[in-house]
Every structure is written in C-alpha cells, then in structure tokens.
C-alpha positions in Angstrom: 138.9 86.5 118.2 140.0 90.2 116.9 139.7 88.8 113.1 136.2 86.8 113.4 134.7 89.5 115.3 136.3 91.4 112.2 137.7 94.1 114.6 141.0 96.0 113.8 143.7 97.2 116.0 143.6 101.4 116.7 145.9 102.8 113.8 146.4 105.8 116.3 146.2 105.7 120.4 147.9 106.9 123.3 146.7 105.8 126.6 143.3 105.3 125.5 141.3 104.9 122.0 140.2 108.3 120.7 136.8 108.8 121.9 135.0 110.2 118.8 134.7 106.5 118.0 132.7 105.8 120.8 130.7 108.9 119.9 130.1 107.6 117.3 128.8 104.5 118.1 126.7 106.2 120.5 125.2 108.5 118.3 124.6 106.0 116.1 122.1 104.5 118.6 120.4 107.5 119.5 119.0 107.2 115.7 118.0 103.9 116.2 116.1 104.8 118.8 114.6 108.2 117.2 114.0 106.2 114.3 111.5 104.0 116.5 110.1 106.4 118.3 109.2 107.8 114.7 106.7 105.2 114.1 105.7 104.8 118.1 104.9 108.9 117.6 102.5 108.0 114.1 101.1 105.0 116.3 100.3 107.3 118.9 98.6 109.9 116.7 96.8 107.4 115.4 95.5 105.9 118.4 94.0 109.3 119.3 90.0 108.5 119.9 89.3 111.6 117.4 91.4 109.4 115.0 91.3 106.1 116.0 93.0 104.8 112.8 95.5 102.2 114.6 95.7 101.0 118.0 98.1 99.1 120.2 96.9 95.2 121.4 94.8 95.7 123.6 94.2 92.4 126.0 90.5 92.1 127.4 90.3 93.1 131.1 93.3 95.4 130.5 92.9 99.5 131.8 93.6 101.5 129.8 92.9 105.4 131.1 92.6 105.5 134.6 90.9 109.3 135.0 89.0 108.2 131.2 87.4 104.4 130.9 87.2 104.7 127.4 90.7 105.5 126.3 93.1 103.3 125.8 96.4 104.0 126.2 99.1 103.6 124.0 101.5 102.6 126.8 103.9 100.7 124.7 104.6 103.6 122.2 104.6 106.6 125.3 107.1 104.1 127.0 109.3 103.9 123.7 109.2 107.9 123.5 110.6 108.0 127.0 113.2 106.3 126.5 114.4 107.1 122.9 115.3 110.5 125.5 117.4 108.8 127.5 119.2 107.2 124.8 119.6 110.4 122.8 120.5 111.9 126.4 123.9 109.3 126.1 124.8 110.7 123.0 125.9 114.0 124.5 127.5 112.5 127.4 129.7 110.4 124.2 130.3 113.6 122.9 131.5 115.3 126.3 134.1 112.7 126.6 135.8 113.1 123.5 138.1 116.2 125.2 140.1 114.5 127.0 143.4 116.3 129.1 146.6 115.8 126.9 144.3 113.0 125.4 145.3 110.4 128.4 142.8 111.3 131.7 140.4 108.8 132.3 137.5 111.2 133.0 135.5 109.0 130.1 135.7 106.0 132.2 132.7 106.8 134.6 130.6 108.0 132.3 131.4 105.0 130.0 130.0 102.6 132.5 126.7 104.1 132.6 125.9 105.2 129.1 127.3 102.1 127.7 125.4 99.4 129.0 122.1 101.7 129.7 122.2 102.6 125.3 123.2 99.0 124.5 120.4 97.7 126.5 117.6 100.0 126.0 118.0 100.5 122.2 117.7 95.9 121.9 114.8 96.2 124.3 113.4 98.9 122.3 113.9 97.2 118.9 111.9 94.1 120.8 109.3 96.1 121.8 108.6 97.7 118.2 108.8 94.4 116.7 105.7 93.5 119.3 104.4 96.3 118.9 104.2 96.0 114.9 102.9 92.7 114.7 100.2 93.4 117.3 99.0 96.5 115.8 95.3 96.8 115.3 94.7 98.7 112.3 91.8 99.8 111.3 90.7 100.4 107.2 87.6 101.3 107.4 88.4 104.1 109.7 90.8 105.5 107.4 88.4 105.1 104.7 86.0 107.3 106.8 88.8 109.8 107.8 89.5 110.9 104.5 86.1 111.1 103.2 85.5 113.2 106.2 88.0 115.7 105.0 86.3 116.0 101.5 88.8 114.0 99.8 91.3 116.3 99.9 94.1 114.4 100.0 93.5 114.2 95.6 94.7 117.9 95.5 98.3 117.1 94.4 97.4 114.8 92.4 94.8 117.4 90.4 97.5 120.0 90.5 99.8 117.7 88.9 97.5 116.7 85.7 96.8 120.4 85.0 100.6 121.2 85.3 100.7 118.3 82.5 98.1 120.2 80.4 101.0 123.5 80.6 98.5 125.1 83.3 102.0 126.7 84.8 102.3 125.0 88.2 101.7 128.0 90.1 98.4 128.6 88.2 97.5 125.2 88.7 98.3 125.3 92.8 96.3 128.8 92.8 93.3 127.2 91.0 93.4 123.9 93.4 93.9 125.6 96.0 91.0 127.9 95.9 88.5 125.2 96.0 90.2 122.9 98.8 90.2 125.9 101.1 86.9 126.7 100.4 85.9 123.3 101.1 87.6 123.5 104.4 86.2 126.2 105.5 82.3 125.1 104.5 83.4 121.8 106.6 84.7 123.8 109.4 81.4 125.9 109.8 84.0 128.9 109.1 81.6 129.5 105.6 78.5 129.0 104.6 76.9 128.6 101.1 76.9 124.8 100.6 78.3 121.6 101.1 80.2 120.5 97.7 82.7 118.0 98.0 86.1 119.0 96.8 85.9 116.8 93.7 82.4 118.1 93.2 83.7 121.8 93.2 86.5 120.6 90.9 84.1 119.1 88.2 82.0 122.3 88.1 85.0 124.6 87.5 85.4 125.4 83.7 88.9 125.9 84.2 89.4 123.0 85.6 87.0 121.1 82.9 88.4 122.5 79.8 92.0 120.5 80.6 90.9 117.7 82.9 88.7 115.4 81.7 85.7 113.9 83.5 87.8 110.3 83.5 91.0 111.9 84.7 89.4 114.1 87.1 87.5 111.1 88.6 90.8 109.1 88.5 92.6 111.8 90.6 90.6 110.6 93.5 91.5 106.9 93.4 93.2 105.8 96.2 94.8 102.9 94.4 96.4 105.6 92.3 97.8 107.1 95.8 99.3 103.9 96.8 100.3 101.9 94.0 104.1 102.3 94.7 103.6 101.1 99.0 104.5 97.5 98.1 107.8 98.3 96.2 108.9 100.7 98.8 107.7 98.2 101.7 109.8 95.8 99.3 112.7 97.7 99.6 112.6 98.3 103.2 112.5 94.9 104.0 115.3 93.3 101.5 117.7 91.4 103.2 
C-alpha cells in the first residue's frame, strides 16, 4: 500500500515522526486556502454596487442584503474569506507542535485531531466552492468598459511612459511628463480642479513634448485595450496546462 500510495518509511524517528512534516503539510494548505480567498477578495471588490464589474449567481427570489434590498451579497466569497482564517489559524497550531519534550510527548496528538480533519476538509470544500463559484460568475464587460472610461483612460499611462522611454525620453523624464497630465486629469474628475474636462489622451495629444516623440498612431495605439491584454490567453493557457 506504502509503495502505490508512493509513501516512504521516516529515514529518522523516535517515538513519533518529526512534526515539521506535518507543518508542513499544514502550511501548505493554509496557501491553498489564501490563494482562493485571493480571487473570492477580487470577486468581492468587484461586486461592490459602485463597481459592479462581476457578481456571484444570483438565483431569482434569493435575498440578498437584509438592512439594503438592493445589494446583493456576495455570500459565497465572504464565506470563503472566513474560513481561509481558520485554516491559516491551523497552520500555527502545526507549527506549535513541532517542540516536542525530548522529542517523544504526545502533546501534538490533541491538537492533531482537530486541525487535521477541520484543514483537510475545509480546504476540498473550499476548492468546491470556488470551482462553483467560477463557473457561475456573472461578469459583466460592458461595465468594465464604462469603469475605465470613467477614469479618463488612465489605465494607458504605462503604456505611454513606456513608448517615450523608447524614444530615449530617460524613464524618469518620461514618468514626470505622464504623470503630470494623469494627475491633473484626476483631479478635474474629482472636482478637486477646475479649468476643463480633457480626457487624459486628449491632454496627451496636445502636449508638444509628448507630440514631438509620440506619434499621433502610436499615441492613439497606447490606448487600445487589445494592446493591454493580448498576452491573457497565453497566461490563462499556462495556468490551466495539465
């Protein structure tokens, strides 16, 4: 069974198997679980009504808010938050029980019984309840669409100081020069300024410093979102290899 199961006898032992090993199975779980309640965090932000980029399913005639009819929830994600804390919570009772007295007492053993199957158990539900929760997700394009022209399409101003580092505009020239007009258009959007309401690519187009290097094409193609995400079906390709 040992040898299908491709387990291995302990090389060193003396009334019990060193506990670091368990630690670090333990710990090992505790970034599974942080690792889902990464994206359950994202989904959450993005739920947020002010947002409302992606959203949980949803079932007609299910509450959602019960102080707030409109809001819904993301219950699912909140629940996987919780509980990635109880898991990493396990880790440090695993790493209490690697001091064992003269490396024999048995101290490990209650704490063992609760961690283990609790960890085990929550991190497979939690892995089912991501998987669900993937697969269900409502998301919503044309709300992101909206979102980032909302924000004066600021999300090009890498991108820009990247093509005027490539003209030898030194980078900190170029991140001076972009920056400048992104903050100004913040703070017009904000209400913080007042003076006009030029969109960042706008402000970029009538700079002559920007204009002398940066082309009217490859100014324009700076602000192409196909340009921001040609590489997300490689790396979605590489997460997803078997």
């Amino acid at each position: 069974v040992c040898k299908m199961l491709g387990l291995t006898p302990e090389p060193i032992s003396t009334q019990v198997i060193p506990r670091d090993r368990h630690a670090m199975f333990f710990a090992t779980l505790g970034v599974i679980a942080s690792s889902i309640e990464n994206v359950a965090i994202e989904i959450r932000h993005m739920q947020r009504t002010e947002v409302l980029e992606a959203e949980e399913f949803f079932s007609p005639g299910q509450k959602g808010s019960s102080a707030m009819p409109h809001k819904k929830n993301p219950i699912v994600c909140e629940q996987i938050c919780g509980l990635a804390r109880v898991v990493r919570g396990n880790v440090q009772a695993a790493f209490e029980n690697i001091a064992l007295w003269h490396e024999r007492d048995i101290s490990h053993s209650s704490v063992e019984r609760v961690i283990m199957p609790d960890s085990t158990t929550l991190c497979d539900y939690m892995v089912q309840r991501a998987a669900r929760l993937v697969g269900g997700l409502s998301v919503k394009a044309d709300r992101m669409r909206s979102n980032l022209a909302h924000g004066g399409d600021l999300y090009a101003s890498e991108k820009v100081m990247l093509q005027l580092v490539r003209t030898g505009l030194s980078r900190q020239s170029a991140y001076e020069l972009v920056q400048r007009h992104a903050l100004a258009c913040v703070a017009e959007r904000s209400g913080e300024r007042s003076g006009g309401s030029a969109s960042f690519q706008d402000r970029l187009a009538a700079d002559p410093q920007v204009t002398e290097r940066l082309s009217p094409d490859v100014l324009l193609a700076c602000f192409e979102i196909s340009t921001q995400l040609q590489h997300v079906p490689r790396i979605f390709s590489r997460t997803l290899a078997d």
